[in-house]
C-alpha positions in Angstrom: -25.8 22.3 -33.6 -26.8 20.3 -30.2 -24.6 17.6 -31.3 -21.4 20.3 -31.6 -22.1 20.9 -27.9 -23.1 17.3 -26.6 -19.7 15.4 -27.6 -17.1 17.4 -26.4 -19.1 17.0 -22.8 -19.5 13.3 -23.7 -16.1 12.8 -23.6 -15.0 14.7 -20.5 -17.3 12.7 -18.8 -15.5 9.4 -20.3 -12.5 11.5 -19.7 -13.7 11.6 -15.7 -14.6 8.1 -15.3 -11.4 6.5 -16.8 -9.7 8.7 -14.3 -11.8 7.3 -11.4 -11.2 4.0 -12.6 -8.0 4.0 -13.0 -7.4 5.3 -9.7 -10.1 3.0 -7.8 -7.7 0.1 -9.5 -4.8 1.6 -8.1 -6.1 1.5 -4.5 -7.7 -1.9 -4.7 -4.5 -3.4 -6.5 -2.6 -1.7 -3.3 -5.2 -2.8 -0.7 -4.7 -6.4 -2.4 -0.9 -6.5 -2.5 -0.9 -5.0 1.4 -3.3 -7.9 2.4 -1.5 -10.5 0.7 2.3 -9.6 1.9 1.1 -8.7 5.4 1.4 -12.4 6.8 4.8 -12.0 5.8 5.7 -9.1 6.9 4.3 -10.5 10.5 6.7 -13.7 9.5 10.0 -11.9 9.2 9.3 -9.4 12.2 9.6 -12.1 14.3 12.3 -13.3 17.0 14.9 -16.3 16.1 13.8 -19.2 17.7 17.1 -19.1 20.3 16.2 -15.0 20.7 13.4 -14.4 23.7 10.8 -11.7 23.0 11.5 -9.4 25.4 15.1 -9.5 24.2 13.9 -9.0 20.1 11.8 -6.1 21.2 14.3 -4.7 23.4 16.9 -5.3 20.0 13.9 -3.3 18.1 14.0 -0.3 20.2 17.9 0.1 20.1 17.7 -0.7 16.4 15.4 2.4 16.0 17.8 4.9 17.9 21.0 3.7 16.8 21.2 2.0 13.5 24.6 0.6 14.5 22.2 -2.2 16.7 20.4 -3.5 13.6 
């Protein structure tokens, strides 16, 4: 009789920690991909070599009002 009760909490608590783990995977596979793309992203956000950086972030602010500058 104890071992009709036991397995269906058994397996709600499997149930529980393959949902954890799943999720925990999700977040470190996201922390992982953010970490390795972010020298990139700092890469292409970056002024042409002929462009000043007062002028790129000036060209950053009007891309952000008017798309038309982008």
């Amino acid at each position: 009789m104890t071992e009709l009760f036991s397995k269906p909490s058994a397996h709600r608590y499997s149930d529980v920690l393959i949902h954890l783990s799943e999720w925990l995977e999700m977040i470190c596979m996201q922390a992982l991909l953010t970490l390795a793309l972010w020298p990139l992203k700092l890469m292409y956000k970056r002024p042409r070599p002929e462009e000043s950086w007062p002028a790129w972030q000036a060209n950053q602010k009007l891309c952000r009002v008017d798309k038309r500058y982008c």
